[in-house]
ZAGU-217669 format. One record per residue (C-alpha): residue number from 1; residue in three letters; x, y, z. Coordinates in steps of 0.5 Angstrom, whole numbers, plus 500, padded with zeros to 3 digits. Each point is the difference from the previous one (the first is absolute). Layout:
ZAGU-217669
seq type c1 c2 c3
NUM Ala X Y Z;
...
//
This chain:
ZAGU-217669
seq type c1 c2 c3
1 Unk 349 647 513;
2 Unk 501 505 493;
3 Unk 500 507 498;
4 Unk 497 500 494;
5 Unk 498 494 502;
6 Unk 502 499 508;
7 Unk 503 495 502;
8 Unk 494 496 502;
9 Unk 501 494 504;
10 Unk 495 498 505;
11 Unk 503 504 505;
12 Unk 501 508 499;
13 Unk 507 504 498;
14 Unk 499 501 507;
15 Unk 501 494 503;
16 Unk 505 498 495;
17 Unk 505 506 504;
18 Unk 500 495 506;
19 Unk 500 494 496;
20 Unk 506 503 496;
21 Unk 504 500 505;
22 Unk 497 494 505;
23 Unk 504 495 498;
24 Unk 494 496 499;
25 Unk 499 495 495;
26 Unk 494 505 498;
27 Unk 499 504 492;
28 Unk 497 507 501;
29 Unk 494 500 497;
30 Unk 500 493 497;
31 Unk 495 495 501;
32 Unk 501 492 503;
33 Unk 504 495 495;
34 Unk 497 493 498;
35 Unk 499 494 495;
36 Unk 495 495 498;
37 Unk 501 493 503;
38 Unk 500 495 495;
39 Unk 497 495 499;
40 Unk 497 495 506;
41 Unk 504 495 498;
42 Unk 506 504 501;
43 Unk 498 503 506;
44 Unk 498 493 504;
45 Unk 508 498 500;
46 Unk 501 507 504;
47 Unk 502 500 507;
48 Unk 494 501 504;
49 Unk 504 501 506;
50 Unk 505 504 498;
51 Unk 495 504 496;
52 Unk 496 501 506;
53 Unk 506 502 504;
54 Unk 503 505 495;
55 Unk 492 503 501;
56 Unk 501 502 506;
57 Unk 507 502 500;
58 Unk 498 505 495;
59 Unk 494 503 504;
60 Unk 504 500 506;
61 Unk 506 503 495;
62 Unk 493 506 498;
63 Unk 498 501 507;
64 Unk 508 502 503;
65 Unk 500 505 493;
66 Unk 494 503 501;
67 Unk 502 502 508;
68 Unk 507 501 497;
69 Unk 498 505 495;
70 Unk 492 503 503;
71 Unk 499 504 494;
72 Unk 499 494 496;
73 Unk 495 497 505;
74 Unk 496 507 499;
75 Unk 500 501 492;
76 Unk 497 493 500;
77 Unk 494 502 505;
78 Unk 504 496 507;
79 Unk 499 504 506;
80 Unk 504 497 505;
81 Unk 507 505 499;
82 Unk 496 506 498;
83 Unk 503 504 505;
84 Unk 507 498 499;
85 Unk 506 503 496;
86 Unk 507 497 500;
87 Unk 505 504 498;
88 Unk 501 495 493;
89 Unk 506 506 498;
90 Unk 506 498 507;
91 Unk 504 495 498;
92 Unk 497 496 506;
93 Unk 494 499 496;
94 Unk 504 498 494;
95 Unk 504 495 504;
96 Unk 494 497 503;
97 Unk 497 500 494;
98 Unk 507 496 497;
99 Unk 498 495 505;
100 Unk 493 499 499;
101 Unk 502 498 493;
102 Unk 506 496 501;
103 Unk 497 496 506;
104 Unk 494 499 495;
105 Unk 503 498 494;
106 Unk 505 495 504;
107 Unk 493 497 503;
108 Unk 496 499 493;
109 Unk 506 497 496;
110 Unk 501 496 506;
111 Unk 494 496 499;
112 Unk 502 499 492;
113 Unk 495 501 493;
114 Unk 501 491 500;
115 Unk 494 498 500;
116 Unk 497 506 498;
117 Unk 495 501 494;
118 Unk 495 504 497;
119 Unk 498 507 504;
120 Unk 504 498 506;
121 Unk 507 499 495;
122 Unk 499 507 498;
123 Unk 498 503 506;
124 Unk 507 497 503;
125 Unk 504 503 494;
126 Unk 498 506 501;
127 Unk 500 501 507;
128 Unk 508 499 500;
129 Unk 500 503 493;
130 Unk 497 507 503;
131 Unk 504 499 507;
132 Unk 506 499 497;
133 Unk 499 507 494;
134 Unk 499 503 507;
135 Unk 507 497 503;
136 Unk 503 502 494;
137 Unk 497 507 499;
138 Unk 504 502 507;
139 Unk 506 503 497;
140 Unk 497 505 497;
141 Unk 499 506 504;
142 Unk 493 502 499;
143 Unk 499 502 506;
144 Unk 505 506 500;
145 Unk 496 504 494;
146 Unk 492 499 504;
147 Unk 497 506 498;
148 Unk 498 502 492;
149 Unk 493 503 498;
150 Unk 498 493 498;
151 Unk 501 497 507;
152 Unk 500 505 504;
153 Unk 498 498 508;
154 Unk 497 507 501;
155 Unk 495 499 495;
156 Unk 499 492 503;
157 Unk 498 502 508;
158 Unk 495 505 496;
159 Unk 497 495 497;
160 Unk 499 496 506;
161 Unk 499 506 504;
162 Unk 495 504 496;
163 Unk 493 494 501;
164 Unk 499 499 493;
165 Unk 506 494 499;
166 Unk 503 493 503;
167 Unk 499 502 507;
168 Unk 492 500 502;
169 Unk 497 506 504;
170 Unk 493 497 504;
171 Unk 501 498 507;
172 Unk 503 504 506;
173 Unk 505 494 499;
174 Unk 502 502 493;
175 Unk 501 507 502;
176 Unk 505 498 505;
177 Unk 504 495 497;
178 Unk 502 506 495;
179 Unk 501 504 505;
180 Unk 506 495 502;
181 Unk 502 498 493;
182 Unk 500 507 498;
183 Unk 505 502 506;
184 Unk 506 496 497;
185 Unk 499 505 493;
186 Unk 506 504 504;
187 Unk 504 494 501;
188 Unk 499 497 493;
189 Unk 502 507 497;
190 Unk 506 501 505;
191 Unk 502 493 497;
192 Unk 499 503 493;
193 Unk 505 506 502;
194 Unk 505 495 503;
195 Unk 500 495 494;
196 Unk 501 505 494;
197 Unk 506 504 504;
198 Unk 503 494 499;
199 Unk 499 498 493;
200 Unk 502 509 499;
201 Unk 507 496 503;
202 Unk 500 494 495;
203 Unk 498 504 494;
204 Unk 492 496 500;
205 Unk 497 507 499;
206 Unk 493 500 497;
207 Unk 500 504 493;
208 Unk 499 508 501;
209 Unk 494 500 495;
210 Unk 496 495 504;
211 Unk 501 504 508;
212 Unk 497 506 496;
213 Unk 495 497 499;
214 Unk 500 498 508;
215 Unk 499 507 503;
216 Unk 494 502 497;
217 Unk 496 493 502;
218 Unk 503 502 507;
219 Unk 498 508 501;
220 Unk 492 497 496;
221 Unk 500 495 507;
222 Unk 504 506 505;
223 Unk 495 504 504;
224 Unk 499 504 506;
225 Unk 493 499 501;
226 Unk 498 493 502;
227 Unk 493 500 499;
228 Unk 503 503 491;
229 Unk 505 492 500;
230 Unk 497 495 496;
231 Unk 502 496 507;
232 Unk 494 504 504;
233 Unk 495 496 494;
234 Unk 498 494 507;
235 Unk 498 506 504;
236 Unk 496 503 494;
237 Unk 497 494 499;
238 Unk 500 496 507;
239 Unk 494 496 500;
240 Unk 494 503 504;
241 Unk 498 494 504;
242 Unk 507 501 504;
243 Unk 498 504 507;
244 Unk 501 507 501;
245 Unk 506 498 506;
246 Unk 504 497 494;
247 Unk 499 505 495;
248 Unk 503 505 504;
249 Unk 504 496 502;
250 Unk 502 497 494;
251 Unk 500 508 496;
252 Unk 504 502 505;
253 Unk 506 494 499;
254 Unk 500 501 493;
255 Unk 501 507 501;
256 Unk 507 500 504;
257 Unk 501 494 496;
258 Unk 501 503 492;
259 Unk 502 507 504;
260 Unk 506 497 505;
261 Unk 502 494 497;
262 Unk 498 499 492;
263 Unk 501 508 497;
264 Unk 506 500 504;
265 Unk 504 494 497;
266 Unk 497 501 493;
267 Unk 504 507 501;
268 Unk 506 497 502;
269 Unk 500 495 495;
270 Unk 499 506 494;
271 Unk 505 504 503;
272 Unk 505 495 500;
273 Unk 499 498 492;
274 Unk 500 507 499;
275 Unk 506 503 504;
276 Unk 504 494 500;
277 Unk 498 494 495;
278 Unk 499 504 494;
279 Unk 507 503 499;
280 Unk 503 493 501;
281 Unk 494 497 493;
282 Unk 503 498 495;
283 Unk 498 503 493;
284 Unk 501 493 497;
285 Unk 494 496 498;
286 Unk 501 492 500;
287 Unk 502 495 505;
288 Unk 507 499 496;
289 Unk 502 505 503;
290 Unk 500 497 507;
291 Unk 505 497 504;
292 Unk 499 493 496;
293 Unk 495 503 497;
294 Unk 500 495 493;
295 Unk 499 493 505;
296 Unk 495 504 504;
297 Unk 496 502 494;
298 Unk 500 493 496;
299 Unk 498 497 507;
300 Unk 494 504 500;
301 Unk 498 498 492;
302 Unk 501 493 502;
303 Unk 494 500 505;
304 Unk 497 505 497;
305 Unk 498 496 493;
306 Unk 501 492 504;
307 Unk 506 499 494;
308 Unk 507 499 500;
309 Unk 499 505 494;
310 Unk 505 506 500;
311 Unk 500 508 500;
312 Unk 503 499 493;
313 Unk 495 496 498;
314 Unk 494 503 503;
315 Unk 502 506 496;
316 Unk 500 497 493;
317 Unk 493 496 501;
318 Unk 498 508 502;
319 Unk 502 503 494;
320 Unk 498 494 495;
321 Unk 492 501 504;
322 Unk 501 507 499;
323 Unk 501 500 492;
324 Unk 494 494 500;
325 Unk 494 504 503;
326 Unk 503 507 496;
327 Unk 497 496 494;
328 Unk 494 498 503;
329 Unk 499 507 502;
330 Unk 501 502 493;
331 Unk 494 496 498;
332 Unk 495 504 504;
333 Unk 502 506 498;
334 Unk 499 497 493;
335 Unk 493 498 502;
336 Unk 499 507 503;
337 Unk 502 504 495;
338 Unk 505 503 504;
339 Unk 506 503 494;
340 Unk 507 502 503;
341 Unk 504 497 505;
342 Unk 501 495 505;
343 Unk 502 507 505;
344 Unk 495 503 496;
345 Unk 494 495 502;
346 Unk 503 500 508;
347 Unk 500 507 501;
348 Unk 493 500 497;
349 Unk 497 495 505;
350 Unk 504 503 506;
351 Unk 497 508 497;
352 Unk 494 499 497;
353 Unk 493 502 505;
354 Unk 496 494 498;
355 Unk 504 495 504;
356 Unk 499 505 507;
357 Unk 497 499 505;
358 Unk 496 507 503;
359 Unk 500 498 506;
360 Unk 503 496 506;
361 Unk 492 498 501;
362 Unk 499 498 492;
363 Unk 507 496 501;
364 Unk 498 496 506;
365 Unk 492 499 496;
366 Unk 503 496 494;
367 Unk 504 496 503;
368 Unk 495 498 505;
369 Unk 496 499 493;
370 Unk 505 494 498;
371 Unk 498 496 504;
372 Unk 493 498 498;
373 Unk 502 500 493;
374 Unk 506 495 501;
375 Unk 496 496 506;
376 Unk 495 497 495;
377 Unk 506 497 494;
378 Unk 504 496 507;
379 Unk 496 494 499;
380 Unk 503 500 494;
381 Unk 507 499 501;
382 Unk 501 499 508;
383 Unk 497 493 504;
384 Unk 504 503 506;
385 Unk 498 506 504;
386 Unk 501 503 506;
387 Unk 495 501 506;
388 Unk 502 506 503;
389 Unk 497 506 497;
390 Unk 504 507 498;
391 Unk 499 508 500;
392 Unk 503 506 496;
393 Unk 503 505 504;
394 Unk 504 506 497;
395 Unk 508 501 503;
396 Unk 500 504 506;
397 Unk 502 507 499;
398 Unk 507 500 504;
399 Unk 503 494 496;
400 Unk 497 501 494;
401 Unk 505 504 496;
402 Unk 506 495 501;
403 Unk 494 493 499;
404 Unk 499 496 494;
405 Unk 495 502 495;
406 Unk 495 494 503;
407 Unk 502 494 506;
408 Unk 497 495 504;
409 Unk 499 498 508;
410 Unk 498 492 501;
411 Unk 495 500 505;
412 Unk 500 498 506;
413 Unk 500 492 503;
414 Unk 494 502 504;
415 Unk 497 503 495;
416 Unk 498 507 503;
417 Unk 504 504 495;
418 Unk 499 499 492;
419 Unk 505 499 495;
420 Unk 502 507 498;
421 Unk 500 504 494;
422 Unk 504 506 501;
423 Unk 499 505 493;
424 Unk 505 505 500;
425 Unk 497 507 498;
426 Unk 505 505 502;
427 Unk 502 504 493;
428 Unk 493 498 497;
429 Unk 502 503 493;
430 Unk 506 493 500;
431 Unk 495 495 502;
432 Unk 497 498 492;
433 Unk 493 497 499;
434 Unk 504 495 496;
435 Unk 504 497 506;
436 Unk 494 500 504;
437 Unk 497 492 496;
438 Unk 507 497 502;
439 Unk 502 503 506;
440 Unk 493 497 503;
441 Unk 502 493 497;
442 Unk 507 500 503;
443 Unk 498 502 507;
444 Unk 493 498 501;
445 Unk 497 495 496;
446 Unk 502 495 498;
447 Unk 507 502 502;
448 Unk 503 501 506;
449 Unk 494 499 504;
450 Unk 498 494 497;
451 Unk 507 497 501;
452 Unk 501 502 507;
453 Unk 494 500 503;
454 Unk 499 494 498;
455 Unk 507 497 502;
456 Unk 497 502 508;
457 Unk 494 496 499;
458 Unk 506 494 499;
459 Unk 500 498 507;
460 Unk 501 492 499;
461 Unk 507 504 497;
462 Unk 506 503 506;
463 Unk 499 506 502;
464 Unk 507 503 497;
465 Unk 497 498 493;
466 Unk 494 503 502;
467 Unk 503 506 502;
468 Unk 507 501 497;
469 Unk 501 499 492;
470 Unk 503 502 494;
471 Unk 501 507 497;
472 Unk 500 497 492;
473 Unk 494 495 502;
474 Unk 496 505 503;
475 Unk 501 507 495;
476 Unk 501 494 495;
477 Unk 493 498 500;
478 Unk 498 508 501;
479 Unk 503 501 493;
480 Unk 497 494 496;
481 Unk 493 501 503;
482 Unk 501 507 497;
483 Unk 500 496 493;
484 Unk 493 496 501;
485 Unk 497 508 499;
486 Unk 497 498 493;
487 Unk 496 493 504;
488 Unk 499 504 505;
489 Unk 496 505 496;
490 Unk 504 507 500;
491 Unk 505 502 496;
492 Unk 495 501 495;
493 Unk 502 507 498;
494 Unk 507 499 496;
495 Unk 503 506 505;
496 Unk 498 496 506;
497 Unk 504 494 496;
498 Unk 505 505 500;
499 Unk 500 501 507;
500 Unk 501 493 501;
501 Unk 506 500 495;
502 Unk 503 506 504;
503 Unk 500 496 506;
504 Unk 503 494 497;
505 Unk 505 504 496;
506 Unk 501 503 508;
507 Unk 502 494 503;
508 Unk 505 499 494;
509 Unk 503 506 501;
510 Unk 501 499 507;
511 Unk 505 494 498;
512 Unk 503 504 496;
513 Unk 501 506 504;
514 Unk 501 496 508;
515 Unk 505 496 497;
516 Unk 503 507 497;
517 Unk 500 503 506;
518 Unk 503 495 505;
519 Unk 505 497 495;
520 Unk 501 504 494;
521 Unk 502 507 503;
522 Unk 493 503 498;
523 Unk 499 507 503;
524 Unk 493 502 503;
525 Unk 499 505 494;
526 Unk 502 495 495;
527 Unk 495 494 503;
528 Unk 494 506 499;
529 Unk 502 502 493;
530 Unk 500 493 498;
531 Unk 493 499 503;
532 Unk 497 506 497;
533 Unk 503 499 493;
534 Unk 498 492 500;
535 Unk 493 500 503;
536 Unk 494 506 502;
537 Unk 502 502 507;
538 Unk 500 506 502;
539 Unk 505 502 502;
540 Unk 497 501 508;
541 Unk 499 492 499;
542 Unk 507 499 497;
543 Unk 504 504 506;
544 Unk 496 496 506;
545 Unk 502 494 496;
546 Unk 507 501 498;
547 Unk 501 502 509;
548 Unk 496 494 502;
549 Unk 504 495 496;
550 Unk 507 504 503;
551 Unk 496 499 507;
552 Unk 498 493 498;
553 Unk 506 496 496;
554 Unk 497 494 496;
555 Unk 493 500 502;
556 Unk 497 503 494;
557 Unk 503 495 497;
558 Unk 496 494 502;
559 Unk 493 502 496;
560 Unk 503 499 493;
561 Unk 503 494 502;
562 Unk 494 496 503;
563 Unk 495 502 495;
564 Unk 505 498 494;
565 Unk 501 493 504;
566 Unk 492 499 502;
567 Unk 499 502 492;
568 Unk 505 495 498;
569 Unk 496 494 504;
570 Unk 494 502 498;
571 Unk 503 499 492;
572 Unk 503 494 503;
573 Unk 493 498 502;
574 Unk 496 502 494;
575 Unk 505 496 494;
576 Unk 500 494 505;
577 Unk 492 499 502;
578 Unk 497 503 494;
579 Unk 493 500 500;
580 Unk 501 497 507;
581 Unk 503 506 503;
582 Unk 494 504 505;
583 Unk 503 507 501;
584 Unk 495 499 506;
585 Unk 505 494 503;
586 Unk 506 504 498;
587 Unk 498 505 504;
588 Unk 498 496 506;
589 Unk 507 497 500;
590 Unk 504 506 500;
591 Unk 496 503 506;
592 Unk 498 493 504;
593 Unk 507 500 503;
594 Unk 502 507 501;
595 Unk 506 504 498;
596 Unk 506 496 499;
597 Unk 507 500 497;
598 Unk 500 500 493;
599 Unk 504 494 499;
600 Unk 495 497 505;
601 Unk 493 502 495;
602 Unk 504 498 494;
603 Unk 500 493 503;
604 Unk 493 499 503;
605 Unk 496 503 493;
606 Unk 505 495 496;
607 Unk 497 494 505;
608 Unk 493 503 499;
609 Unk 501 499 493;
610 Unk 503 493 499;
611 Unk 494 498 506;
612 Unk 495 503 494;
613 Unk 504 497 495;
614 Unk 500 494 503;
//
């Protein structure tokens, strides 16, 4: 999933709402975790047997988290609880959840990492290490605070509901599972409702900025006509191989179901964030102003980034790479001619008409151009690439003021949905033809689809490190494939080099100003000024930033710092191997194992180093 980059992770920002607030030892929108296993010998003097134990404890463990939490199931193509939807927000949920958790890691580290070695030590260290981030995250209460235009539950139901998402629309079967999923909607708003009268009582409030942008998501999906909600979409398009005694009978349910069940909980839920929640928003915009808002915050950096470094420190490695890539902007506005400014040289590439698109058609045109182009320089630098194909698709219009700028859905295990691009084409005169090579590289090829595409195609790995996952290896590989442009033949134009830049300098800004935000006091409007006086956003850009990071707290921060470390590892490997070093096999060793903590990568490129060296 991430606005002006969605935060991308296999699963969407819809998912990642039931995710957020499960319990469950899941990453919104990341992918899986791994390591490569040593070498035979080492792995030989492994416990065969409690390694085999340790693997069916953790398909066991998958199998009670996908009918613990169904949306999971449905965003990775499993159909079997489509028609289900707990109400992940009561406090009954949140204690099963607890539970779950508790008994889980309780039975794992029973058994012991003794005898271990290679995959499956790294598979048990980070299954306790993730059950017990879990565990420890319960003080915080998120869950009093379950609505912002980021992760909104109203906008989630929609993209279930609408026919173009997660949840399939091809059989009879399909069309009435959605009809018992979608009549938990009321409860699950009800709950919302409930949990934020709560955080009202105990100062947990969402900032007043962020719900203003809440209530015109609500009126888009508010209608009085069925057949005119993005929910009618099934019926519209129902297969027309369904019999004449189904059709009528399935047009007729989802009538009474949007008119009687859906549009009024929608209203309710508005009418209660205007005439009551709003009143009781705070103007403030950081988590430090929360109760226990400081530890909340370095909580979230730390799992952001998989590092133990500190607010303070993340904001001055921001304010180090900023200065850095301002000098390497200043070189191609030397090679461009450009005479003024570093502001001068921003506003000229956010107003200049050259780098517009005319239309949404055009834009969509030539990104579906990218991909032949860099398809035929992948051999160069990728040994490793997935199967499963991928597709570009423009954000659906009820989300796409509050979307990043581009996003990424993983395909479906099953493999009947594709990976997806998702290209943002609201206010088309901000989306630059120079963002455009970039974009397509961080969340097509060959970034997030090559790395979490491929990370489902690892089926000798559990499936909590298939699909779970680690935001700073996942968006830090989607940072660091933007820096292949030039071997991949674009960034050929200097402005379009430019764009790269642009968007590296984006991600050392958001150390900068997440960090300003949640730790130093910053305001909404100082975090804006501060991004468009240092980068060439617009300032539609900058503001959907600034409120996703106040919706998100430390997620931003992940992208810099896994891309800053997979730089450092590839130097690493370069200086050690020399002529030996294949930029081939450094790529296949990153991606073969799937996403994993930092430390963990760092660990197993510096074993493939001494193995190559050896």
């Amino acid at each position: 999933m991430t606005p002006s980059r969605l935060a991308r992770t296999p699963l969407t920002a819809a998912l990642a709402v039931a995710i957020a607030f499960t319990g469950l030892a899941l990453a919104p929108a990341q992918a899986a975790h791994g390591q490569a296993a040593l070498p035979l010998s080492a792995a030989m003097a492994t416990d065969a047997a409690k390694v085999a134990r340790l693997d069916a404890l953790y398909e066991q463990y998958w199998e009670e988290t996908l009918e613990l939490n169904p949306l999971s199931a449905t965003f990775q193509g499993d159909p079997r609880y489509n028609d289900r939807l707990p109400n992940f927000l009561s406090e009954e949920y949140r204690q099963k959840s607890h539970d779950f958790t508790t008994r889980w890691l309780k039975t794992v580290e029973d058994i012991g990492p003794e005898g271990l070695d290679g995959q499956a030590l790294i598979s048990y260290e980070m299954f306790v290490r993730d059950q017990k981030n879990e565990l420890a995250g319960e003080q915080f209460p998120g869950w009093q605070q379950p609505i912002n235009q980021f992760y909104n539950l109203a906008a989630m139901a929609v993209q279930l509901g609408s026919g173009t998402g997660a949840q399939p629309f091809k059989t009879v079967e399909d069309y009435d599972n959605w009809t018992k999923r979608a009549s938990q909607v009321p409860v699950l708003f009800d709950q919302a409702i409930a949990n934020m009268k709560v955080g009202v009582e105990n100062g947990v409030v969402q900032p007043r900025a962020l719900m203003e942008k809440v209530v015109p998501q609500l009126d888009a999906l508010i209608k009085d006509d069925p057949t005119q909600t993005l929910f009618w979409g099934p019926i519209k398009n129902m297969p027309e191989s369904f019999s004449e005694a189904d059709r009528t009978r399935l047009t007729a349910e989802y009538r009474a179901l949007i008119a009687d069940t859906l549009m009024p909980a929608y209203s309710e839920l508005r009418t209660y964030i205007v005439d009551d929640y709003m009143p009781h928003t705070r103007e403030s915009a950081g988590m430090d102003a929360l109760p226990n808002g400081e530890a909340w915050y370095a909580f979230n950096a730390r799992q952001r980034t998989t590092t133990d470094l500190t607010p303070a420190q993340i904001h001055d490695i921001g304010l180090s790479e900023v200065k850095r890539i301002h000098g390497e902007i200043r070189d191609v506005m030397k090679e461009v001619g450009f005479e003024g400014s570093l502001q001068d040289f921003f506003r000229f590439m956010q107003d200049d008409p050259r780098f517009s698109f005319e239309t949404e058609d055009a834009l969509l045109a030539y990104y579906r151009g990218l991909e032949d182009k860099i398809d035929a320089h992948v051999p160069k630098l990728f040994s490793l690439t997935p199967k499963a194909p991928f597709e570009i698709r423009p954000v659906e219009p009820f989300r796409a003021q509050s979307a990043a700028g581009g996003s990424y859905m993983s395909p479906s295990e099953d493999g009947t949905r594709p990976g997806i691009f998702y290209v943002n084409t609201y206010d088309l005169p901000t989306r630059k033809t120079w963002d455009a090579e970039d974009l397509y590289l961080h969340e097509a090829i060959p970034g997030h689809h090559f790395q979490l595409a491929l990370q489902q195609e690892l089926t000798n790995l559990p499936k909590f490190r298939r699909f779970g996952g680690e935001t700073a290896f996942t968006e830090g590989w989607g940072l660091y494939a933007e820096s292949l442009g030039k071997d991949l033949g674009v960034y050929t134009d200097p402005y379009n080099y430019f764009g790269y830049l642009q968007n590296e300098l984006w991600r050392a800004i958001r150390l900068v100003v997440d960090t300003g935000l949640h730790s130093k006091d910053w305001t909404r409007e100082q975090v804006i000024k501060y991004m468009l006086d240092n980068s060439a956003e617009s300032e539609t850009q900058a503001t959907a930033e600034a409120e996703r990071y106040m919706a998100i707290p430390g997620q931003a921060l992940a992208y810099k710092i896994g891309e800053l470390k997979i730089k450092e590892l590839r130097a690493r490997a370069e200086k050690a191997l020399g002529d030996r070093f294949d930029i081939r096999e450094f790529h296949a060793e990153v991606l073969k194992d799937g996403s994993v903590p930092l430390e963990v990568l760092e660990g197993k490129i510096d074993r493939w180093i001494a193995a190559k060296q050896g």
